[in-house]
N, C-alpha and C positions, 0 to 999 in steps of 0.2 A: 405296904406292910413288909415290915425285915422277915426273910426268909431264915426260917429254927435252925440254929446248928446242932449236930448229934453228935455226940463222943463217941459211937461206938459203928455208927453208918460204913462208913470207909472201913472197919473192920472186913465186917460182915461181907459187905462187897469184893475187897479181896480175897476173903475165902470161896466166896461162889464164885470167882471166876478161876480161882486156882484151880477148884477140884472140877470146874468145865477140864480147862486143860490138861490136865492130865488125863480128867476119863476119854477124850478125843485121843488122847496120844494111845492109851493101853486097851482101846475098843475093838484095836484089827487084831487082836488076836480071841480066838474061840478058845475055851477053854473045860476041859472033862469035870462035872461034880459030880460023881456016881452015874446017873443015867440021865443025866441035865447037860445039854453043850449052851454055853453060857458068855457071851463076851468078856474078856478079864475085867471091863469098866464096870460089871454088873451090881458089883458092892461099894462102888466109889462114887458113881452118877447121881444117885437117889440121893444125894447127901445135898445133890443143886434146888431140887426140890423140896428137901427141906429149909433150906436155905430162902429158899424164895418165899418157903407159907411165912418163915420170920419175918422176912422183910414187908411182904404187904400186912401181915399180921399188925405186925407193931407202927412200922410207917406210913401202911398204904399202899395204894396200888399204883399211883402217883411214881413215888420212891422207888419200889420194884420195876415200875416198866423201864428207869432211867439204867438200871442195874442186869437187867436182861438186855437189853438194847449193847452197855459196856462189854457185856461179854459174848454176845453174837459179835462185835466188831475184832475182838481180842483171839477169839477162834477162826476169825477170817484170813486175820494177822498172822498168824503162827502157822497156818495151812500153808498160806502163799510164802513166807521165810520156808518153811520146810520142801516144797515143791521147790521154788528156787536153788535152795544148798543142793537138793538131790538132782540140779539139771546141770552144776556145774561141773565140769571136767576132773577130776581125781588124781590125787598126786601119784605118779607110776608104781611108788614102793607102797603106797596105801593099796589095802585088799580088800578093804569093806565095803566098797560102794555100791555091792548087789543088797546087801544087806540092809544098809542105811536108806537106801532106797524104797526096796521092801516095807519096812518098819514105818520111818518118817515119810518118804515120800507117797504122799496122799494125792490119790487120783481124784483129779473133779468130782466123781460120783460120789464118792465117799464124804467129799467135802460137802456137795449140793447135798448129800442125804441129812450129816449132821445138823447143816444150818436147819434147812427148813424143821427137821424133825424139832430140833432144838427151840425155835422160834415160835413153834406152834404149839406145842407141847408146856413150854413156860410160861406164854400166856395164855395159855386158856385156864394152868395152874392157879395163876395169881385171881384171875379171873372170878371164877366160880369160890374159892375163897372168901375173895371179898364180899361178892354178893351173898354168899352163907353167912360172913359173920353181919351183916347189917339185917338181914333177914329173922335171925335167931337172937339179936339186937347182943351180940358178945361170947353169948352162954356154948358152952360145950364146946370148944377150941377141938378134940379130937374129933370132930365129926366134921368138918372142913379142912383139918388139915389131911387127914385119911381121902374123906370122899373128893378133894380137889385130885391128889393125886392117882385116886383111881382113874379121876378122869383125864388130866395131863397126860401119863403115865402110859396111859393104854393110844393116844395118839404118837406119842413121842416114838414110843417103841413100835409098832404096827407101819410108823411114816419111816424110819430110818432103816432098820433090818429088812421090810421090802426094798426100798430104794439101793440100800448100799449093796443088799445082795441077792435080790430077784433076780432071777437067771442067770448069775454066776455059782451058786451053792443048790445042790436037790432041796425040789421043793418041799420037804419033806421035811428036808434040814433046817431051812428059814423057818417054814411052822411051827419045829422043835424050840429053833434057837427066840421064838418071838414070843412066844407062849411061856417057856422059863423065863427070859427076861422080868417080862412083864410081872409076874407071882411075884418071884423075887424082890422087885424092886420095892412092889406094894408091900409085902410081909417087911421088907426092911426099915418104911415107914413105919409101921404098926409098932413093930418091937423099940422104935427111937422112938415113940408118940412121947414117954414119960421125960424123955432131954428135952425132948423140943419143946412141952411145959416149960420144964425149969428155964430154960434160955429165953424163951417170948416174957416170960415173970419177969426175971430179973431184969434186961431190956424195958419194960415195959417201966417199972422205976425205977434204972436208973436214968432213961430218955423224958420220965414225962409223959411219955407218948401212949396212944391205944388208940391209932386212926380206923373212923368210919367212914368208908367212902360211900357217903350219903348222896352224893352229887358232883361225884368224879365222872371224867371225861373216860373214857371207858378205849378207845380209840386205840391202840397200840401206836401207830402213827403220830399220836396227837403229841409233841416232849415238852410240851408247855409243864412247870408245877402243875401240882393238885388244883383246884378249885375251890375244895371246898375246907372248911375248916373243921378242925375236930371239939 
């Protein structure tokens, strides 16, 4: 059976893994909102997850995991170039290498924190999604795209902010900084629930498509296509 082409797939895909990247790059620094300490990626991150309720929304969980999978490999990528640049030796009249270092040069933990949080956090996103909208057989699109990332959201953030900064920042501060995250990201959902409408609509006719995975291999591991058909 010929595998569907989508006109708009590889959009989609490059966006979610752009705004992975970036949010990895602008995550090490903490930043003041009133009485919130908040990592700068806090308003930029949530944007993968919505990203992702699209993709399995409209294509599946199938489609999704191939596209969570690209961009765990693309954040691997860009960690190890950036550790690398920052282990090279510095031209004598350059002064920024403390800096550059600082900023780009990302220490293992932070890496290990990213991925896993990343990897665990996205599928369990697409995850529970899916099985919401087969369950609910379609109906009420805001109550799996909210309650997935309640759920993603709350591992994603709880695995990474421990890991990247448990016993390096008071504990007190990590609890602050995990706890605002976390709100934030969810409220940031909520207020885009009405985009993220319009874009799975239009998606939705302009692909054809409206995947149920009725009988999807569920497997994170598994990159075979879908199984089943819509």
């Amino acid at each position: 059976m010929p595998i569907k082409s989508y006109r708009y797939l590889d959009i989609i895909t490059i966006a979610f893994v752009t705004v992975l990247l970036l949010s990895n790059i602008i995550a090490v620094k903490i930043v003041s909102l009133g009485a919130l300490a908040l990592p700068a990626a806090v308003f930029l991150f949530p944007l993968s997850y919505i990203f992702g309720d699209i993709l399995t929304e409209v294509y599946g969980y199938a489609k999704a995991r191939r596209v969570i999978w690209t961009g765990l490999a693309a954040n691997v990528f860009m960690a190890l170039v950036f550790m690398a640049a920052s282990a090279l030796p510095p031209a004598a009249p350059w002064p920024l290498q403390e800096a550059f270092a600082s900023i780009l040069g990302q220490t293992p933990r932070i890496v290990a924190a990213s991925v896993i949080a990343y990897w665990a956090g996205e599928f369990l996103n697409s995850y529970v999604l899916a099985k919401i909208k087969v369950k609910m057989q379609g109906r009420r699109l805001w109550i799996r795209t909210i309650g997935s990332t309640v759920v993603g959201e709350a591992i994603d953030t709880a695995l990474f902010i421990s890991l990247a900064f448990g016993g390096v920042l008071p504990g007190s501060l990590v609890i602050t900084i995990m706890i605002s995250s976390y709100l934030a990201k969810v409220a940031l959902e909520i207020i885009l629930t009405p985009a993220t409408y319009a874009v799975v609509r239009t998606l939705k006719r302009a692909e054809g498509e409206d995947y149920y995975d009725t009988a999807t291999n569920f497997n994170p591991f598994h990159l075979r296509d879908r199984s089943a058909a819509s």
